[in-house]
C-alpha positions as CSV (number, residue, x, y, z in Angstrom):
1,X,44.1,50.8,5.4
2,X,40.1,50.3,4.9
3,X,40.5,49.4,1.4
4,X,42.7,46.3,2.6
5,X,40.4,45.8,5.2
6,X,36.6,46.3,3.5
7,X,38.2,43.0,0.6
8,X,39.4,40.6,3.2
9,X,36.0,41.0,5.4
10,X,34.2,40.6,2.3
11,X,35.8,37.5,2.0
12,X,35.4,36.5,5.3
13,X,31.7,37.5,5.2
14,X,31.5,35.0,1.7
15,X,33.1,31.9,3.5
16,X,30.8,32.2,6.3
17,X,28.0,32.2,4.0
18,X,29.1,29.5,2.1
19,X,30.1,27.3,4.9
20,X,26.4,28.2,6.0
21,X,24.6,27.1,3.3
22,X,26.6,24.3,2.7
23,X,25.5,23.0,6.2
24,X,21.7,23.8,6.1
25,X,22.0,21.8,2.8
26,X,23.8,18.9,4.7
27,X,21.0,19.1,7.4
28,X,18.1,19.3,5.2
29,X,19.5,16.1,2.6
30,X,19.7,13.8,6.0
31,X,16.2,15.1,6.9
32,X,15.0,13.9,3.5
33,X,16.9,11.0,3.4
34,X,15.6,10.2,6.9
35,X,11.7,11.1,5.6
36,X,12.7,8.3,2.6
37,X,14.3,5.8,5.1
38,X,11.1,5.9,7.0
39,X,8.8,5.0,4.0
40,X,10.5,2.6,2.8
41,X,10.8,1.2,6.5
42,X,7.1,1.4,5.9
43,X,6.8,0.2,3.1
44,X,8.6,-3.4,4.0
45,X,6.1,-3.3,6.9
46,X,2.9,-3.1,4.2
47,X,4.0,-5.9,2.3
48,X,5.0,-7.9,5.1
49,X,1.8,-8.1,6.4
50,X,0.0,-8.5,3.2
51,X,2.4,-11.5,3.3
52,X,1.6,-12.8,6.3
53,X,-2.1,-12.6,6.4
54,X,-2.2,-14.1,2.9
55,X,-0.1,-16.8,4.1
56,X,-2.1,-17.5,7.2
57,X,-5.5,-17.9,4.8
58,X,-3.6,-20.2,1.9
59,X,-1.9,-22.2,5.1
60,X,-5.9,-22.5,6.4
61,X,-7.8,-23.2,2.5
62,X,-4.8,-25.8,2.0
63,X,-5.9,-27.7,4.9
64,X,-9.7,-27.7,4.1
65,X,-10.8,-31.0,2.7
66,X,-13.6,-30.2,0.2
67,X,-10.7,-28.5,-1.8
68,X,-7.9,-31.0,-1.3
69,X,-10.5,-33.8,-2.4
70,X,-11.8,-31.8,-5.6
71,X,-8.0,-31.4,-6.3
72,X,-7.5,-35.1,-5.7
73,X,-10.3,-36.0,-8.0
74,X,-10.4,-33.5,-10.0
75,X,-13.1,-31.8,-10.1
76,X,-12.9,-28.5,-11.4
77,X,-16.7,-27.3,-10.8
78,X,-16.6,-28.7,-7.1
79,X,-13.1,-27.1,-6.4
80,X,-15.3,-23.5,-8.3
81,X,-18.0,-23.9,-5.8
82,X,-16.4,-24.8,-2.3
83,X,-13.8,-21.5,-2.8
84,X,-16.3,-19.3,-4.2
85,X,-18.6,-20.3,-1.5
86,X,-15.7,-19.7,1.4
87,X,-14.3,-16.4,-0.1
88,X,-18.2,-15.0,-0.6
89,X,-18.5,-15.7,2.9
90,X,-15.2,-13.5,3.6
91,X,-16.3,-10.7,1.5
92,X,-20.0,-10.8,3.4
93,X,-18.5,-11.1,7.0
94,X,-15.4,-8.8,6.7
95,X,-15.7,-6.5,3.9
96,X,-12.8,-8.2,2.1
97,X,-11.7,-8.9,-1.1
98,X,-9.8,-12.4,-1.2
99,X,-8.6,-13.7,-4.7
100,X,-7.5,-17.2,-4.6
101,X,-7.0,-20.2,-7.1
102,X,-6.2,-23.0,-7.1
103,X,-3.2,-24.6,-9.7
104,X,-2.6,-28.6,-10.8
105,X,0.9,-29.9,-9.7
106,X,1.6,-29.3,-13.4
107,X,0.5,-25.5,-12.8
108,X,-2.3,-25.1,-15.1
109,X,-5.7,-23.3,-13.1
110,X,-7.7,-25.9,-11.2
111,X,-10.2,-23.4,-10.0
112,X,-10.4,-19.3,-8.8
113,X,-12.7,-17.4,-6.3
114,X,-13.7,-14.9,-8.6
115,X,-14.4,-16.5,-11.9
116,X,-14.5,-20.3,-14.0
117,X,-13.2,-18.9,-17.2
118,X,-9.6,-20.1,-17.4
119,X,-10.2,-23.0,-16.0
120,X,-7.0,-25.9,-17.4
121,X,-4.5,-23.2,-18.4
122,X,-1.2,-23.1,-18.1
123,X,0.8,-20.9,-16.1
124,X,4.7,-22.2,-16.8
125,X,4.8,-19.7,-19.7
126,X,3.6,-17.0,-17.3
127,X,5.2,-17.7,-13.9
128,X,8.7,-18.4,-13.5
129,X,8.3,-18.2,-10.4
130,X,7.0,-21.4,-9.7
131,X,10.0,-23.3,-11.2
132,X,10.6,-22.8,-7.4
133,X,8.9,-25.5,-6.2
134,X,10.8,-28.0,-8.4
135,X,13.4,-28.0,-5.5
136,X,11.4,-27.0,-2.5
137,X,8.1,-27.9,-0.8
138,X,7.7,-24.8,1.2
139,X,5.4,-22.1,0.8
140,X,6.4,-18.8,-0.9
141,X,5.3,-15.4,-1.0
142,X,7.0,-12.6,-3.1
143,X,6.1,-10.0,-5.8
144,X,6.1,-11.5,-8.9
145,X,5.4,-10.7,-12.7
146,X,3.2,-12.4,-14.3
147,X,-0.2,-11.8,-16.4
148,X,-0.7,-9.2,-13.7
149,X,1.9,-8.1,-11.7
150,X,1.1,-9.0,-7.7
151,X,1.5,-10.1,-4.3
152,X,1.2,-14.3,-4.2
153,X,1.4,-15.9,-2.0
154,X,2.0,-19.6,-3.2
155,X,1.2,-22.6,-1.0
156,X,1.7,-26.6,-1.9
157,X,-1.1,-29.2,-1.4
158,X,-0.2,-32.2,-0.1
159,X,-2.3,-35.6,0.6
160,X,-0.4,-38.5,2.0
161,X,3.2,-36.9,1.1
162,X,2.0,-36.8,-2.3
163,X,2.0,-33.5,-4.5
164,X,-1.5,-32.4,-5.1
165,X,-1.5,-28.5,-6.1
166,X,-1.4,-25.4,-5.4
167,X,-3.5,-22.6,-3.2
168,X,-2.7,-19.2,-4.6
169,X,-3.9,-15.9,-3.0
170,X,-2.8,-13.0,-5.3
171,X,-3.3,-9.8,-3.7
172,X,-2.4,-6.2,-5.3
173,X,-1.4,-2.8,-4.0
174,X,-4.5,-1.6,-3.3
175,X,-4.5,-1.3,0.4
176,X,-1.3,0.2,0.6
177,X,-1.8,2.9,-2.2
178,X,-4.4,4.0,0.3
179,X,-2.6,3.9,3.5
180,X,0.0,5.8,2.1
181,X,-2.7,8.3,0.1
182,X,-4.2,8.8,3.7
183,X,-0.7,10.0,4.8
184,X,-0.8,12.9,2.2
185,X,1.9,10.2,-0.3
186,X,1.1,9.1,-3.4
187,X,2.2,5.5,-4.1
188,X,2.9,4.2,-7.9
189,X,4.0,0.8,-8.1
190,X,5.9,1.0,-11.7
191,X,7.0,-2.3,-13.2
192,X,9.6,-2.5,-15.9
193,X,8.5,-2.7,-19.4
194,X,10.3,-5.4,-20.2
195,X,7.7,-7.7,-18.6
196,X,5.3,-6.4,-21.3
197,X,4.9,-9.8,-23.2
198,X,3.8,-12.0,-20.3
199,X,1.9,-9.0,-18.8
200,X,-0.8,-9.9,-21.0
201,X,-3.6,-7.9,-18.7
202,X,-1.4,-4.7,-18.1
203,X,-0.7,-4.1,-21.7
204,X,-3.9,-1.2,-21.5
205,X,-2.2,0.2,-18.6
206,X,-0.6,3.8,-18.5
207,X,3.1,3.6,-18.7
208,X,6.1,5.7,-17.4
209,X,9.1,5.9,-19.3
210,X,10.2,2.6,-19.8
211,X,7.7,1.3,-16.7
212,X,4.2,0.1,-17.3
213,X,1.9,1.1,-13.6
214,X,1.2,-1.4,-12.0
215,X,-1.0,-0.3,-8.8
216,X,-4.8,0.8,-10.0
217,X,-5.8,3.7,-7.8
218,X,-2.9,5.7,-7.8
219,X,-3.3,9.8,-8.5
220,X,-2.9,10.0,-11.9
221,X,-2.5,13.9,-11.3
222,X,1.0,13.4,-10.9
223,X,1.7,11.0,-14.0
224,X,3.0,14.0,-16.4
225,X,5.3,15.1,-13.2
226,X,6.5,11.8,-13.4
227,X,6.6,11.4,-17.3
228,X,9.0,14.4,-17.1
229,X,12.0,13.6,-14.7
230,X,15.1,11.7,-15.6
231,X,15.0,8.1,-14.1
232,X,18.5,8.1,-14.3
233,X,19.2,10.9,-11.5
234,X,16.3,9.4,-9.5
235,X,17.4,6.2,-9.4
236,X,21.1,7.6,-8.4
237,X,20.0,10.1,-6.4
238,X,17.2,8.4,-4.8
239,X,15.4,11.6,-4.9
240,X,14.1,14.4,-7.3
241,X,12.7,17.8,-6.6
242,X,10.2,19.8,-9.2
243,X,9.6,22.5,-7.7
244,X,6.9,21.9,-4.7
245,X,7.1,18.1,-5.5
246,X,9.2,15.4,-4.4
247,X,9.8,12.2,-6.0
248,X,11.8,9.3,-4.0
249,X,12.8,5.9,-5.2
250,X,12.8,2.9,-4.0
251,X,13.7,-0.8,-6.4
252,X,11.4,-3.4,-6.5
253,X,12.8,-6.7,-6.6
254,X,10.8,-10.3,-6.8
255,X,11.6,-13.5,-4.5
256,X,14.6,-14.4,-6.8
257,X,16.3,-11.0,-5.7
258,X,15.8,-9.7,-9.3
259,X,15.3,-6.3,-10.0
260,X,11.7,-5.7,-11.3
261,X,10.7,-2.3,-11.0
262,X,10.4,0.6,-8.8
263,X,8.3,2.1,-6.1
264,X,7.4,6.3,-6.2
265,X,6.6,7.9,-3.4
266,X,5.4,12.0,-4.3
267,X,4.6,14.4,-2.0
268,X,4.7,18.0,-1.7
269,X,6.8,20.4,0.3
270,X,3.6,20.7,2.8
271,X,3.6,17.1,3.3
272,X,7.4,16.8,3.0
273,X,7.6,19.6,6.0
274,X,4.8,17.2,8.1
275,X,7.3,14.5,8.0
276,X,10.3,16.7,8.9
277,X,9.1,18.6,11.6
278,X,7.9,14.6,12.9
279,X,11.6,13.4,13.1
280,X,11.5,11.4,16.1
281,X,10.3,8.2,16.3
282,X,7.5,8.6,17.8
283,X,6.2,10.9,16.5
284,X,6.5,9.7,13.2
285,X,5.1,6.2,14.3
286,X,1.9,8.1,15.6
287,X,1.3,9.3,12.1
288,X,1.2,5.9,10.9
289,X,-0.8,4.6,13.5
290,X,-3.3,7.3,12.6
291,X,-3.5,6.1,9.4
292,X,-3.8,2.6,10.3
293,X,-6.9,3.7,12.1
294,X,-8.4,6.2,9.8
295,X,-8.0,2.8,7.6
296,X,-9.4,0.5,9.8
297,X,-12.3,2.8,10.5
298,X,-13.1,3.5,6.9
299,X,-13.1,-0.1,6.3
300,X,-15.4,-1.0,9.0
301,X,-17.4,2.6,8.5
302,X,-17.5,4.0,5.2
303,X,-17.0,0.4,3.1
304,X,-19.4,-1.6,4.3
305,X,-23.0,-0.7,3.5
306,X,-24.4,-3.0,5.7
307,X,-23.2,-0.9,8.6
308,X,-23.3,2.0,7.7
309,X,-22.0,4.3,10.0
310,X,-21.7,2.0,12.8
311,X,-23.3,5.2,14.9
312,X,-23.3,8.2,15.6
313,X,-21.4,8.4,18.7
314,X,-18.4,6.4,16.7
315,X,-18.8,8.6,14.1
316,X,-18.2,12.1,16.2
317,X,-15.0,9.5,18.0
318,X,-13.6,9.0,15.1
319,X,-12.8,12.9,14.0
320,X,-10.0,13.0,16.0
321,X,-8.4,10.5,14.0
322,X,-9.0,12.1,10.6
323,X,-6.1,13.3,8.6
324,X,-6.5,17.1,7.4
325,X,-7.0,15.9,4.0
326,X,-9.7,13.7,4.5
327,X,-11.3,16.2,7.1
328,X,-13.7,17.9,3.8
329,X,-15.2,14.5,3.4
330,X,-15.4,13.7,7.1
331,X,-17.5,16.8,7.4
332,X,-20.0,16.3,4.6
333,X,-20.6,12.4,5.8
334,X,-21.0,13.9,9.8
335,X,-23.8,15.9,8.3
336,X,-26.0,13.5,6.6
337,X,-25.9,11.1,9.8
338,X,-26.5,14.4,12.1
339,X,-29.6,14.8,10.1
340,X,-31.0,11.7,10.5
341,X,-31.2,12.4,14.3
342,X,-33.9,14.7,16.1
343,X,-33.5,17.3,18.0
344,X,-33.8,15.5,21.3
345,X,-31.9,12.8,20.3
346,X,-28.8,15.0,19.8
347,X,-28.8,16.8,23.3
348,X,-29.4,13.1,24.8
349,X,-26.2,12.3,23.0
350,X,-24.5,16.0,23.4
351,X,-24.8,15.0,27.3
352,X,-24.0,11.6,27.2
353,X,-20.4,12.9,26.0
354,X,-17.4,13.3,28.0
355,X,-16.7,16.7,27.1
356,X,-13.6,17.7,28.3
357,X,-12.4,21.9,27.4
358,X,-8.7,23.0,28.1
359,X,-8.8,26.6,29.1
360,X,-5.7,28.9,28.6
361,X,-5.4,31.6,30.9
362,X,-3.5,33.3,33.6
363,X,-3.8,33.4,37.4
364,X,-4.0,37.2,38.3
């Protein structure tokens, strides 16, 4: 009788397992695919406001009459001077980096922000993307190819109903390499090699497979992990796993809908786990917002020279808001301002604090 028996709850015993396992694997695919829904959620909401605020600034220079009159009569050195002279001014009051030109109605380069070199050529060869405003006289905004592979956001001159040109901001993936990197990702923008003729300035850059990078501070630690997958299985599967890494995939398509590339997110189990354990929304949108400020205060606190540090009292404020992998380099730069302060100076500010202390106990 127990030899019948012992078999069939052996059996038993293996189904159970199975069915177990089987559902844990369930679970932890939708929590991954979740983790991936959410980036790419956040991605969208990266570009879209690069969109927007480039939009809002070629909306603004396409209205400013210095540049619609150089365009009018044009005057290549004036057009040179007025948007250097503006974008300067950006760079010196907000610590950013605006790259705009300007293009003919026959899209050859009028004028750029950041240089007078390539002034007259033409861009038909390089931008199919402009064939768009054959048949339309709105603006557009979209990731495109071209010599470079960008954000632009495209806007049309007009004077008296009368086609003049075209304001141009081109902005990269720069800014959102870094918000993700402060969120423990790392971010590769990876545009398909076919593009490698009219890429003319990415031709130096590392490539991938059959995918030249297209973003310029991206960890390059992680470009042999990503030399050996099978883009195949990625791009089916939408996600890879070597070992403590994690590799999702998302497709990159330009403002014709067409497929262009792809984005990689990597990440490791640690950070994979962070993300998990952060399921709801809230929780996961406070780990963007933290990185939104982390961003915002670096901008304002570690970028710009002129600053410095703000203070100090800003400085200690902002530690709360520093992710765990930035916290090294939080540290070091606490130190050097501390230094700078006497003695007296930092009780005056110790009791100038709000120090509140949480105390765990029991009543007895």
């Amino acid at each position: 009788m127990l030899k019948k028996i012992v078999p069939i709850f052996l059996i038993i015993i293996a189904i159970l397992l199975y069915l177990l396992f089987s559902i844990r694997y369930v679970i932890d695919n939708q929590k991954i695919n979740y983790v991936l829904d959410k980036f790419v959620l956040t991605l969208e909401a990266q570009i879209k406001n690069e969109k927007m605020d480039a939009l809002k600034m070629a909306i603004s220079l396409s209205k400013n009459s210095a540049l619609v009159d150089a365009l009018e009569n044009d005057d290549e050195d004036l057009g040179y001077k007025v948007l250097s002279d503006i974008t300067n001014e950006i760079k010196e009051e907000t610590n950013i980096n605006i790259r705009v030109q300007i293009l003919t109605n026959d899209y050859h380069i009028f004028a750029r922000s950041w240089d007078d070199v390539y002034t007259g050529m033409p861009l038909e060869d390089y931008r199919s993307d402009l064939e768009y405003f054959e048949f339309n006289k709105t603006p557009r905004s979209s990731i495109e190819t071209g010599r470079l592979l960008s954000i632009k956001t495209t806007v049309p001159v007009f004077k008296n109903n009368k086609l003049l040109g075209f304001i141009e901001i081109i902005s990269f993936f720069d800014a959102i390499t870094d918000f993700f990197k402060n969120m423990g990702i790392d971010f590769y923008v990876l545009m398909d090699d076919k593009y490698y003729n009219i890429a003319v300035f990415m031709q130096e850059n590392e490539t991938i497979n059959k995918y030249i990078i297209a973003n310029r501070n991206y960890n390059y630690n992680n470009i042999e992990l990503l030399r050996s997958i099978n883009f195949k299985n990625l791009k089916a599967d939408r996600m890879l796993q070597v070992d403590d890494d994690y590799i999702f995939y998302e497709n990159m398509f330009n403002g014709s809908g067409e497929s262009i590339g792809m984005f990689a997110f990597v990440l490791t189990q640690k950070y994979l786990n962070y993300f998990i354990e952060d399921q709801d929304e809230a929780s996961f949108l406070i780990s963007l917002v933290k990185s939104s400020l982390y961003d915002a205060a670096k901008d304002t606190s570690y970028d710009n020279k002129s600053k410095d540090f703000l203070n100090l009292k800003s400085l200690l404020e902002l530690k709360e808001e520093v992710p765990k992998e930035q916290r090294e380099e939080y540290v070091h730069k606490a130190y050097q301002k501390l230094e700078e302060y006497s003695k007296e100076e930092l009780i005056q500010l110790m009791l100038e604090q709000k120090i509140v202390k949480k105390v765990d106990g029991k009543i007895k």
